[in-house]
N, C-alpha and C positions, 0 to 999 in steps of 0.2 A: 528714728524708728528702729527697734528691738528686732531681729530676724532669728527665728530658732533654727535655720536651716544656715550650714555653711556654704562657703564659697569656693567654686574652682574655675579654674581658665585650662581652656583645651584649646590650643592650635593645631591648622590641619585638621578640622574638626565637620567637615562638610561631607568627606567619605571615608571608606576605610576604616583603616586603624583608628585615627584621629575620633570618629564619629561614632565609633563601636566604642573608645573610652568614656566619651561625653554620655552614651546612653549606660554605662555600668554608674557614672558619678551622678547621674538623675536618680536612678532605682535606688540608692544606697542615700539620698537624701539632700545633693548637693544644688543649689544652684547654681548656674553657669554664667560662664561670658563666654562664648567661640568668636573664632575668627579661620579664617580661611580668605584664601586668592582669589575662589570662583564664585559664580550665583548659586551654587548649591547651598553655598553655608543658610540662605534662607530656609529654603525647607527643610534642610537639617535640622533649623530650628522648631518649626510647627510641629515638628516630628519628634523633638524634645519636650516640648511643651505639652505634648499629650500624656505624656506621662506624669506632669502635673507640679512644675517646677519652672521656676520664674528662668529667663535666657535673654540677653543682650547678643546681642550681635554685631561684630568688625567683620566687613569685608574689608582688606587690606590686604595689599603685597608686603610678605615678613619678609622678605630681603631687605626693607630700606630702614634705615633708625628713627625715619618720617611717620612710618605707618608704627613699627612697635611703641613709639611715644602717643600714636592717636589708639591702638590699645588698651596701655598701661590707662591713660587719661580717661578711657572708657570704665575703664577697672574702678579706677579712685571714684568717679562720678556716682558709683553705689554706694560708698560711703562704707562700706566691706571690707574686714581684713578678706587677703585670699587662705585659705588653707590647704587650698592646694594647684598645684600649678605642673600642668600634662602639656610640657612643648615637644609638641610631635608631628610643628609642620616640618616638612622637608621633599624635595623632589632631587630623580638624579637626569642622568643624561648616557646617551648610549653613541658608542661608536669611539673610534680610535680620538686621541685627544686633541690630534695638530687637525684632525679634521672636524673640527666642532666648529661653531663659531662660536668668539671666546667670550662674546655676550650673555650668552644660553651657557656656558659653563660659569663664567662668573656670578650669575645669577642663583645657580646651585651652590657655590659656596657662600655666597651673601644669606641663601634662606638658610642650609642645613647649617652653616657656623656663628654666621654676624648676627644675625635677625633673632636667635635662639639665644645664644651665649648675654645677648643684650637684654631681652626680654628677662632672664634669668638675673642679670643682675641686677634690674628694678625692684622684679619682684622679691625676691630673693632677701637683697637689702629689707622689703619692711619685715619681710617672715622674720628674719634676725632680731631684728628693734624687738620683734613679741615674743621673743625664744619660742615659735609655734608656727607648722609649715611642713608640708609636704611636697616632694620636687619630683616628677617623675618625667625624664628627659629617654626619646625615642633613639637611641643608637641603629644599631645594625650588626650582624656577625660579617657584615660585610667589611666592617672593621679590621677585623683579623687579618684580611686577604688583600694581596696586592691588586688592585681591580683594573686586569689587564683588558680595556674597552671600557672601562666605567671608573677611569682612572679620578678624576675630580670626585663622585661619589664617593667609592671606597675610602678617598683620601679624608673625604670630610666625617665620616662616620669614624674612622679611625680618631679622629681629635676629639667627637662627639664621644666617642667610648671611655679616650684615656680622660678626659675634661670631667666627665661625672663622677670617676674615681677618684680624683683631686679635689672634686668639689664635696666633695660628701666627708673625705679626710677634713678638709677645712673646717667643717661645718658639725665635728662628729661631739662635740661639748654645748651645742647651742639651742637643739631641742626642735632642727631643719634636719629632715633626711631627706637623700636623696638617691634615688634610684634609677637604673639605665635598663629600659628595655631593650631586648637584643631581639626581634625576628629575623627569622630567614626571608625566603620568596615568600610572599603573602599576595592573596588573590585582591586586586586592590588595580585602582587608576595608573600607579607608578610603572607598570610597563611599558601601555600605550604612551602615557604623556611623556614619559625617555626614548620614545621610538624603539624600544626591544622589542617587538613581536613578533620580527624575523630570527630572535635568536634560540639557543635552546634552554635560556634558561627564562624568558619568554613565552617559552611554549610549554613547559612541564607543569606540572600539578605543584598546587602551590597549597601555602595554609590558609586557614577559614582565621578574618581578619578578626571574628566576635573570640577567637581562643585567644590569639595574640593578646587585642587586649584587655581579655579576663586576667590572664598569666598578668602583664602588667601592672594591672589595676590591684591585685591582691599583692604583688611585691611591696607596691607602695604603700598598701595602708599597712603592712608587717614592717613597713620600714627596712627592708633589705634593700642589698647595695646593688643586685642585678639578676636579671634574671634573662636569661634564653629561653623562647618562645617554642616548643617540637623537641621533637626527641632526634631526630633529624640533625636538626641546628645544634642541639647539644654537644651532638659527635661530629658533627665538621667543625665545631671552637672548638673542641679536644684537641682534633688532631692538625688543628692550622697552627697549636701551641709546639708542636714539633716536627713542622714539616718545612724545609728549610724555603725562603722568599721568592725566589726563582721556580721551584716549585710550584708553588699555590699560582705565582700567577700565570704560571701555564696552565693552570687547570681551569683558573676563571678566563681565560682567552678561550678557550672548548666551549664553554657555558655563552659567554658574552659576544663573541667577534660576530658582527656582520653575517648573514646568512648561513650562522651553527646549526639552526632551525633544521625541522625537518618541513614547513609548507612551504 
């Protein structure tokens, strides 16, 4: 069967960011596949489909290569090239590192690097076969910063940032772009479910996650290689490019540590 509408896949696609993209790729004419970790990704969906565009849906944990092959396998099952592909699950974790348990942090680098970088090279691979594909991978300017209290985060957005850069060089003859959204704090689930709400970056005013990812969503279809989300976020990548390591992570320790908060 013939589809005049194309294809994308959103991960992390139930709130936030993740869910603010999948609803910019419905209006612009996309059908979808999401997936997410929690029961929201359903109404996520009803709530896509009002807007009158066909949606599949994976709930599945992206940490594991189990669940991104029960995805991928979701994906093939339409019988659809993708055209485009928004991996933008990820979660962090809050609190000094030796005090985490290394469950709950291993599981943040399994979603934000294993479960993303794998999904991407399924996908990825067939975009390549059709010289045709759009890649839009959710970084962080958290990247930039040593993430003193949010060390495993920081650390995996940092590989998420330089990773897209690498991959888009890769890929810069084959007719696949790819592009790294950067937001800052964005008003979103990731606080609470990292346990920050004691801290002060926790508690500050944050971005409207529908701007994030507008900004996102318009990089990709221009085909640029990145884009930072505020004018905010703009000038803290500026000046994390020249402020020396020890530094920054003094600064995100102010932001991050355990009761920085002011309730």
């Amino acid at each position: 069967m013939a589809h005049s509408r194309q294809l994308a896949v959103v991960t992390g696609a139930s709130s936030g960011i993740g869910y603010e993209l999948a609803v910019l790729c419905a209006k612009d004419g996309f059908d979808l596949v999401i997936a997410a970790d929690d029961p929201g990704i359903t109404s996520a969906a009803e709530a896509l489909r009002a807007i009158g565009v066909q949606v599949e849906v994976v709930q599945a944990d992206l940490s594991t290569t189990q669940s991104v092959d029960r995805l991928y396998e979701a994906v093939r099952s339409t019988g659809r090239p993708v055209s485009a592909l928004l991996a933008n699950a990820g979660h962090g974790l809050g609190k000094g590192f030796l005090d985490q348990d290394f469950s709950k942090a291993r599981h943040v680098l399994d979603t934000n690097v294993t479960g993303t970088i794998y999904l991407i090279h399924k996908i990825g691979n067939d975009m390549r076969a059709r010289s045709e594909g759009r890649i839009l991978i959710t970084g962080s300017i958290a990247g930039f910063m040593p993430g003193a209290f949010q060390a495993v985060y920081n650390g995996t957005k940092a590989f998420i940032d330089s990773f897209s850069w690498a991959l888009r060089n890769e890929l810069k003859d084959t007719g696949v772009s790819v592009t790294c959204l950067m937001p800052g704090p964005t008003e979103t689930e990731f606080f609470e479910r990292a346990d920050l709400m004691d801290t002060k970056v926790g508690q500050q005013e944050k971005d409207d996650p529908a701007m994030v990812a507008k900004a996102g969503f318009d990089a990709m279809m221009k085909g640029e290689g990145d884009v930072v989300a505020g004018w905010k976020n703009k000038f803290q990548a500026a000046m994390a490019n020249v402020t020396p390591a020890s530094t920054l992570a003094e600064m995100h320790r102010k932001m991050a540590e355990p009761g920085s908060g002011t309730n």
